[in-house]
C-alpha positions as CSV (number, residue, x, y, z in Angstrom):
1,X,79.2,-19.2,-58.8
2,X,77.8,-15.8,-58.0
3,X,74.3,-15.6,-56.1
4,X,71.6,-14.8,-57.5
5,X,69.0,-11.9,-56.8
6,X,66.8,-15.2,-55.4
7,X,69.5,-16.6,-53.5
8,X,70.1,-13.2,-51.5
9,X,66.0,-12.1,-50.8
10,X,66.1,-15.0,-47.6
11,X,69.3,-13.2,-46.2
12,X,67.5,-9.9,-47.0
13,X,64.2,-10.6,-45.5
14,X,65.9,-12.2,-42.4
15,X,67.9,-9.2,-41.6
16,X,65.6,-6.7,-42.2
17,X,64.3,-5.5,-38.4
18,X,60.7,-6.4,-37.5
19,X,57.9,-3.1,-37.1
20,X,56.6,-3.5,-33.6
21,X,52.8,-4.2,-33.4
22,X,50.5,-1.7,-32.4
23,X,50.2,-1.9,-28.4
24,X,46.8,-3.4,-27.6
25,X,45.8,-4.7,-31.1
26,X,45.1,-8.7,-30.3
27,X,48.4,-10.7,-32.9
28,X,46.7,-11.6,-36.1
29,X,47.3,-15.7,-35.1
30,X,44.5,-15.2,-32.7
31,X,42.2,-12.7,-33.9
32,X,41.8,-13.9,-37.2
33,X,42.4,-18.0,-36.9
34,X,44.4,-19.3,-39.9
35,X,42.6,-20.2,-43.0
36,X,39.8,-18.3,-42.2
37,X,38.2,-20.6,-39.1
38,X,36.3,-19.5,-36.4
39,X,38.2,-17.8,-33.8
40,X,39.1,-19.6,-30.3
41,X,37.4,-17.4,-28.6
42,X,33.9,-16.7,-29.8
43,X,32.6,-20.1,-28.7
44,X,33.2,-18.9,-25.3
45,X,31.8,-15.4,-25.4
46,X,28.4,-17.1,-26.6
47,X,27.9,-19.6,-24.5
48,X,28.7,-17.3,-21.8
49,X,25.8,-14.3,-23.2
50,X,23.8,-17.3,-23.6
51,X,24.2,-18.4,-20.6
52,X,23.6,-15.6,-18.8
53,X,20.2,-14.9,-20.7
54,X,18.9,-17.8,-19.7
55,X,20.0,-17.5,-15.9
56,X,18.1,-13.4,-16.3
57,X,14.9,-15.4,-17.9
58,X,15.3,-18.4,-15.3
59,X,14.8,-15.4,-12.0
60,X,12.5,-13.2,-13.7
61,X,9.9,-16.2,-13.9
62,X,10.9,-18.1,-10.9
63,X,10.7,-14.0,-9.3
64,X,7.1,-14.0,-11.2
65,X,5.7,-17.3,-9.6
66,X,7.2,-16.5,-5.9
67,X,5.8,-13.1,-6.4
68,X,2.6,-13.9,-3.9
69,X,4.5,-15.5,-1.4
70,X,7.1,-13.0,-1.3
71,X,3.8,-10.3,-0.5
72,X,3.0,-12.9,1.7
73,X,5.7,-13.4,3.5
74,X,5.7,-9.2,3.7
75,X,2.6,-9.5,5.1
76,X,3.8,-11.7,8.0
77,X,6.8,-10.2,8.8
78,X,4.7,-6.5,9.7
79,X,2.1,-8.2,11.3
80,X,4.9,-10.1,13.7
81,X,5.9,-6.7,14.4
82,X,2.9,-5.6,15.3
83,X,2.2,-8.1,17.8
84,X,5.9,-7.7,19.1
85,X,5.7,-5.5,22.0
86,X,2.6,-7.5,23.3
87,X,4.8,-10.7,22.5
88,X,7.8,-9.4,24.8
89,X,5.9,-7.8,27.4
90,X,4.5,-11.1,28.0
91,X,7.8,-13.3,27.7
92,X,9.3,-10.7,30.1
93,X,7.3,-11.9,32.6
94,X,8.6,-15.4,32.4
95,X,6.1,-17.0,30.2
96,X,7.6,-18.9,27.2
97,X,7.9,-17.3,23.8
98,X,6.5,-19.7,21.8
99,X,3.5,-19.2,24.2
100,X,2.9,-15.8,24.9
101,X,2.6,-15.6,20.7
102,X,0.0,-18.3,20.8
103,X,-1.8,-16.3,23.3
104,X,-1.8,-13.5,21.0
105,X,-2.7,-15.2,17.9
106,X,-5.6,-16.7,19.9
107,X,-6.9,-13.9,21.1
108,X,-7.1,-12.3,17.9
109,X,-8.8,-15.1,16.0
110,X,-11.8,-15.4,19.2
111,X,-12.1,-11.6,18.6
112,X,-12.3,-12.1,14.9
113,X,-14.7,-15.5,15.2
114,X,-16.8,-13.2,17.5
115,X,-17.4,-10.4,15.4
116,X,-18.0,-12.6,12.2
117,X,-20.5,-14.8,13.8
118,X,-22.4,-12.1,15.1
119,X,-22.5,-10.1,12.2
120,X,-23.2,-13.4,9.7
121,X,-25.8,-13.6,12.5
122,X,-27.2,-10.2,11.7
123,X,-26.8,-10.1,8.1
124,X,-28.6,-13.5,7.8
125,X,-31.5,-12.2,10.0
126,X,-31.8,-8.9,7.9
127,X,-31.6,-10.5,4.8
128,X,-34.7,-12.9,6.2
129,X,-36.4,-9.8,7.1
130,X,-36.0,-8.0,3.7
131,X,-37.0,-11.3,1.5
132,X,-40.2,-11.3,3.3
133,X,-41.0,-7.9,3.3
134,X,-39.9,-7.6,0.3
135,X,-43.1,-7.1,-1.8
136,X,-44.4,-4.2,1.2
137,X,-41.1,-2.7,0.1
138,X,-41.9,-2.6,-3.9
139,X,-45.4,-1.5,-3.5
140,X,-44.3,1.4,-1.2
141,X,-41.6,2.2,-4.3
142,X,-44.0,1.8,-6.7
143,X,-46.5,4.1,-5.3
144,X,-44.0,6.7,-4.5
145,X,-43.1,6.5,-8.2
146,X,-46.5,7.0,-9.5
147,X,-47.4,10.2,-7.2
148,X,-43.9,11.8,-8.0
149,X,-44.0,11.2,-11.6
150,X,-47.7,10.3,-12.4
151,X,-47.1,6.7,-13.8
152,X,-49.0,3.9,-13.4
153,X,-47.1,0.8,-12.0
154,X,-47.5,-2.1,-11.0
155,X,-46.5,-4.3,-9.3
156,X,-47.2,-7.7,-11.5
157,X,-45.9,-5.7,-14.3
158,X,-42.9,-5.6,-12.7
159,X,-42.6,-8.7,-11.6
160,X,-43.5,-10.4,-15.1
161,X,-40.8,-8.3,-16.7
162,X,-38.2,-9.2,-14.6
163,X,-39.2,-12.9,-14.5
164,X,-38.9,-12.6,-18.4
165,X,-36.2,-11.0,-18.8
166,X,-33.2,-11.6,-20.6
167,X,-30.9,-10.0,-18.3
168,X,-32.1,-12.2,-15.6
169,X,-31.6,-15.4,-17.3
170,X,-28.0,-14.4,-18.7
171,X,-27.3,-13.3,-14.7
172,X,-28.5,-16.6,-13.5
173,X,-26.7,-18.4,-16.0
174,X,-23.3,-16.4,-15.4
175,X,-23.8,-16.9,-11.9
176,X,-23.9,-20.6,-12.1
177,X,-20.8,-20.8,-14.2
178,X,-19.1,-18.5,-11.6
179,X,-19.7,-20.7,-9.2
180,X,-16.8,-22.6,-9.0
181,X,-14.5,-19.6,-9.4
182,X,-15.7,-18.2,-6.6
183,X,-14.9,-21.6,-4.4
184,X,-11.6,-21.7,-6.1
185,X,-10.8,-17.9,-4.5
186,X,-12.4,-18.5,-1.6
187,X,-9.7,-21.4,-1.0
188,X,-7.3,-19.1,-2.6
189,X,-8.0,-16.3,0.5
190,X,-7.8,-19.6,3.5
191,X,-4.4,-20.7,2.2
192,X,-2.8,-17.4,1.8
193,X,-4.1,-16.4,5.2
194,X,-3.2,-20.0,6.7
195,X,0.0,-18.8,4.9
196,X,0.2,-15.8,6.7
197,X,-0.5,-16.4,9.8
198,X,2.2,-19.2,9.6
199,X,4.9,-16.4,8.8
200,X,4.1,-13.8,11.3
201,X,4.2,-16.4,14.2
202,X,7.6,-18.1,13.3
203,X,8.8,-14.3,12.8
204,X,7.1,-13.4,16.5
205,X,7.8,-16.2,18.2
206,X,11.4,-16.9,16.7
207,X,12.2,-12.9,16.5
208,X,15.5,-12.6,19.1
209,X,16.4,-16.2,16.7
210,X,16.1,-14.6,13.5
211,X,17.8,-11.2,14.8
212,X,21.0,-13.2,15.9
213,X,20.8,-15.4,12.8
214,X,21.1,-11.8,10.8
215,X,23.5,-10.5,13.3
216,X,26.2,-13.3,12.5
217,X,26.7,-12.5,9.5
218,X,27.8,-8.7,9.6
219,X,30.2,-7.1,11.5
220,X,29.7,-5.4,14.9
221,X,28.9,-1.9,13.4
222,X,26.1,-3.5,10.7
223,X,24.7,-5.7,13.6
224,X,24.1,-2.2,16.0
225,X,22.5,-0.4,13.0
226,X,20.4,-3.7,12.3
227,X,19.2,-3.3,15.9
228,X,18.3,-0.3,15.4
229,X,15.9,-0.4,12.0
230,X,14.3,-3.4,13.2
231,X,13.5,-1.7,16.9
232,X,12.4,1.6,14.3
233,X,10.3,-0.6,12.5
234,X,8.5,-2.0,15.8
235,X,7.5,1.4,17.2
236,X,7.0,2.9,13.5
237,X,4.3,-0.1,13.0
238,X,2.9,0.2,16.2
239,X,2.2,4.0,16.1
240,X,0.4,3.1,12.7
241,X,-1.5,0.5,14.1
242,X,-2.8,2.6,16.8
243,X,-3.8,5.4,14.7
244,X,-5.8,2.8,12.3
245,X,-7.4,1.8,15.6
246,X,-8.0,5.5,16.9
247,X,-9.7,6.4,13.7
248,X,-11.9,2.8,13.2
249,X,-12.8,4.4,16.6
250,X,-13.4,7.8,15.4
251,X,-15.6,6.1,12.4
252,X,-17.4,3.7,14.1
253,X,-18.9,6.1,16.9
254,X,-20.0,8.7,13.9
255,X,-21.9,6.3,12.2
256,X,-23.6,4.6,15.2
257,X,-24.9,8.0,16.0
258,X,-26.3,9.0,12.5
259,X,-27.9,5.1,12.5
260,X,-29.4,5.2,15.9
261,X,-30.7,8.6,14.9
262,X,-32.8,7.3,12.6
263,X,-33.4,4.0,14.2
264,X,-31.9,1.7,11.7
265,X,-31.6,-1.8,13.5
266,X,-28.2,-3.4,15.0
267,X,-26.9,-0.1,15.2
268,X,-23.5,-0.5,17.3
269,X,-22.8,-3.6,15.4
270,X,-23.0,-1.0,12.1
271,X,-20.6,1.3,13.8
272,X,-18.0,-1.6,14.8
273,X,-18.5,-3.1,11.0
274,X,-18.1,0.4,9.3
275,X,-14.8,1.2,11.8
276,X,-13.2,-1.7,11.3
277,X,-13.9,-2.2,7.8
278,X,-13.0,1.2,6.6
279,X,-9.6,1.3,8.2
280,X,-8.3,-2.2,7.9
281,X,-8.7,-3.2,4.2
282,X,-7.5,-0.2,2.2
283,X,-8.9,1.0,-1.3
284,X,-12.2,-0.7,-1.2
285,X,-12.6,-0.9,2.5
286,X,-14.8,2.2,2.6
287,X,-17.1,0.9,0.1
288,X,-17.3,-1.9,1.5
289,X,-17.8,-0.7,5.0
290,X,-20.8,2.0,4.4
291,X,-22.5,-0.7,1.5
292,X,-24.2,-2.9,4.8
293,X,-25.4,0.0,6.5
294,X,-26.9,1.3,3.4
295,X,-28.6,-2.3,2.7
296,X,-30.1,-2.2,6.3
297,X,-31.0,1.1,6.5
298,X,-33.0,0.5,2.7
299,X,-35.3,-1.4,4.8
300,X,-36.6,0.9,7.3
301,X,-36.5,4.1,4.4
302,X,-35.3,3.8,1.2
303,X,-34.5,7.7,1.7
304,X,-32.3,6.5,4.7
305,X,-30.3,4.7,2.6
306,X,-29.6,7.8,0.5
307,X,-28.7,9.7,3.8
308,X,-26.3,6.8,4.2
309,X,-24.3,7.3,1.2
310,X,-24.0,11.4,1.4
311,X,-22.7,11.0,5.4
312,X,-20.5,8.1,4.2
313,X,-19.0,10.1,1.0
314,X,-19.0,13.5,3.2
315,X,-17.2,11.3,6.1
316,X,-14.8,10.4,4.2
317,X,-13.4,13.0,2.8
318,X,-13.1,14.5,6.3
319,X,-11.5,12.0,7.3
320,X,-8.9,12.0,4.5
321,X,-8.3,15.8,4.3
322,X,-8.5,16.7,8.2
323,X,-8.0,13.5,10.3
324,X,-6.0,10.4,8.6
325,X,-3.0,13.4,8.3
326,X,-3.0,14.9,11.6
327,X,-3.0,11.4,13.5
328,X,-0.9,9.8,11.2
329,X,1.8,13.1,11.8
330,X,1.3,12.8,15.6
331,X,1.2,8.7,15.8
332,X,3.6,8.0,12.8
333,X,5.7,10.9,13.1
334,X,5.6,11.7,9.3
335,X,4.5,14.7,7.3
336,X,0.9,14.2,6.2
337,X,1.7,15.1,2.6
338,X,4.2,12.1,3.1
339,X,1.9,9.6,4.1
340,X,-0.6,10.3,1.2
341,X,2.1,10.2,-1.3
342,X,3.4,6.8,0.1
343,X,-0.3,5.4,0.1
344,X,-0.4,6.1,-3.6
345,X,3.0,4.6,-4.6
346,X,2.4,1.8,-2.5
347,X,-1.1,0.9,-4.1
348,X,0.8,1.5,-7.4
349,X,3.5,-1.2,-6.6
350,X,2.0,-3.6,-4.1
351,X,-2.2,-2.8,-4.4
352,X,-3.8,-3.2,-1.3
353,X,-1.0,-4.6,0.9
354,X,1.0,-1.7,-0.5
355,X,-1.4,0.6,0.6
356,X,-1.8,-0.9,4.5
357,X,2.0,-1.6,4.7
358,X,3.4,2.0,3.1
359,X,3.1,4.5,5.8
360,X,4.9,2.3,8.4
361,X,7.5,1.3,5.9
362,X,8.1,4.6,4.7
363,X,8.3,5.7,8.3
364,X,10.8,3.6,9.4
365,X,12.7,4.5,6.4
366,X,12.7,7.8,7.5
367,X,13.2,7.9,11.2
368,X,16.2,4.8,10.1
369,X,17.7,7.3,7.0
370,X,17.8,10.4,10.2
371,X,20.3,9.6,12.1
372,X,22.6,10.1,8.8
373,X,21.6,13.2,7.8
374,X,24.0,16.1,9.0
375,X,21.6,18.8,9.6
376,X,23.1,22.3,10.8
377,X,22.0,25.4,12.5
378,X,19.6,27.8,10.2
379,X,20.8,31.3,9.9
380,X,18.5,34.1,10.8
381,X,17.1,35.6,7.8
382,X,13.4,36.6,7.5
383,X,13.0,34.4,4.1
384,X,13.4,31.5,6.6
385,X,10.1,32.8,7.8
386,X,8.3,33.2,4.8
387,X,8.9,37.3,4.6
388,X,10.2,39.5,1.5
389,X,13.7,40.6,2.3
390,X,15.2,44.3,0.5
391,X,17.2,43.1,-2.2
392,X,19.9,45.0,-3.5
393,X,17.7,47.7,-5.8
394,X,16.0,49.0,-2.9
395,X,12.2,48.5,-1.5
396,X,9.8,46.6,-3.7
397,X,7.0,48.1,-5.6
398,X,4.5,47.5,-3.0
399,X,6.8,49.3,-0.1
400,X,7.4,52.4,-2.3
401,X,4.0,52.7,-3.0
402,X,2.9,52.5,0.3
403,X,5.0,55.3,1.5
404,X,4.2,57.6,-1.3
405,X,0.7,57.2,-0.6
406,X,1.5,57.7,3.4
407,X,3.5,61.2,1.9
408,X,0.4,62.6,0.2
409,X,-1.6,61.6,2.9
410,X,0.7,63.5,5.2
411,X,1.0,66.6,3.1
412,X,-2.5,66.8,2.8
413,X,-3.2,66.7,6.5
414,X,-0.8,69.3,6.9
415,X,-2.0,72.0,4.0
416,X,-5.3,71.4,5.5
């Protein structure tokens, strides 16, 4: 029996050669599963893009809720290398780590204690003074108001309105209700300091620990240029420190002289307040600092006050313009157009601890970055110096103007 046209297609279809698949296109059995299913696969990829969004959303929040202790722990770790060369000076001498840091940190907090209880001292006294005084001080106000502007005050007027007021009654009201906020900061500011403090003196007192704990795990090369930032960072911070303290020094002597000029009370405890004040807590540290002067000098002259303000405000732009650069270049060893612009991007990121940490961070940075910067020998070329050089079409306007003028002056002289 002859085959059929059926019969033969199997033999036909098995003999005819098979087309090579396009290199890198997946075979159809596993891109596409059979009957139409799910591919193996896909399961796989989401759980994996799943899992790694959670793992980004898991650090950005756990990165959001460490991100005070982390400025914290910033905090610490500058002011531990601050105290440094104090700390090893003293444990070169053969006195115990651990110890000589104590000593430090002691020393520090009896300073601070000092200068807080006699200030809290003086402010409590003053504010004594003014509460009784305090109606001799409106009717001197008042009478100065009604000669300079021909009014007719008084003072039981005054007193009555206020009493009545609706601002004061909201004011007292808020202020009650605030009450409890301001406890809950005021505990905030004692742990994060506690906090602090408990940083900087593990970093101080466990430094050459912590620097061979580092060391282990890089190789010879990376330990040496680790040595070498962190020693940076010691002399970088120092040199800011003692510029701070030069120009707190600077500060506080100008404005004990303008406040003993015009007899404003507690005078070199001003000056120490204002110095300290303006140079250790940055962006409102200058308010801050010339705001108690201003408060004591209200009650010997309410026009002394005002003289306050305008040496404060002219003060301190001298200071920022003239003196804050010129130390900070000399102590810091950074260009003062530098320093300014790493103040501001340091209050941009961190606020006020970027703002006190920036210049010696930005400094050590830069003295660290040096040494790998090939730097070679400038050619000698008068546009190095700031000075016009001939290009190729000849002398510039100006020259050629100046010696056609020197030419007619010349041939003038001569016909004459």
């Amino acid at each position: 029996m002859a085959p059929t046209a059926e019969d033969a297609e199997p033999s036909v279809r098995q003999a005819a050669p098979t087309a090579p698949s396009p290199p890198g296109r997946p075979p159809l059995s596993e891109a596409v599963a059979p009957g139409g299913r799910m591919p193996r696969w896909l399961p796989r990829a989401m759980v994996l893009a799943l899992a790694l969004i959670a793992a980004f959303q898991l650090g950005s929040w756990a990165f959001h809720q460490l991100t005070a202790l982390l400025i914290n722990i910033l905090i610490a770790f500058f002011l531990a290398l601050a105290i440094e060369p104090a700390v090893s000076r003293m444990a070169a001498g053969g006195m115990r780590r651990g110890l000589a840091t104590f000593l430090v940190f002691l020393g520090l907090a009896v300073a601070v204690a000092g200068f807080v209880i006699l200030l809290g001292s003086m402010l409590a006294g003053q504010i004594i003074k003014m509460i009784e005084g305090f109606p001799e001080y409106l009717d001197s106000l008042i009478n100065w108001i009604n000669e300079s502007f021909h009014t007719n005050l008084r003072r039981v007027d005054i007193q009555e309105g206020l009493l009545h007021s609706d601002w004061l009654r909201k004011y007292v009201q808020n202020s009650a209700a605030g009450v409890l906020d301001v406890s809950a900061q005021v505990l905030g500011g004692l742990f994060r300091l506690l906090t602090v403090t408990l940083f900087s003196f593990y970093f101080a007192a466990d430094g050459p620990r912590l620097r061979r704990a580092l060391c282990s795990v890089l190789p010879p090369a990376r330990q040496a240029e680790v040595l070498r930032a962190w020693e940076i960072a010691v002399d970088k911070t120092g040199g800011y420190l003692y510029s701070r303290g030069l120009m707190a020094l600077i500060s506080g002597v100008a404005h004990y002289i303008l406040l003993e000029v015009m007899g404003v009370p507690y005078a070199p405890v001003l000056g120490v307040w204002v110095g300290l004040v303006s140079q250790f807590i940055p962006t409102i540290g200058t308010y801050l600092a010339g705001a108690l002067p201003m408060l004591i000098a209200f009650t010997v002259n309410p026009w002394y006050a005002v003289w306050v303000l305008v040496f404060v405000v002219i003060y301190q732009q001298f200071e920022n313009y003239v003196l804050q650069p010129k130390l900070t270049a000399k102590t810091v060893d950074i260009h003062p157009a530098v320093a300014f612009g790493s103040v501001v991007a340091g209050t941009a990121l961190l606020g006020a601890v970027g703002a006190l940490i920036a210049i010696p961070a930005v400094a050590t940075l830069q003295a660290f970055l040096g040494a790998y910067v090939k730097r070679y020998a400038v050619m000698d070329d008068p546009r190095v110096h700031g000075h016009r050089g001939r290009g190729p079409g000849g002398p510039g306007p100006t020259t050629r103007m100046r010696r056609l003028w020197a030419g007619r002056r010349t041939g003038g002289e001569e016909r004459a």
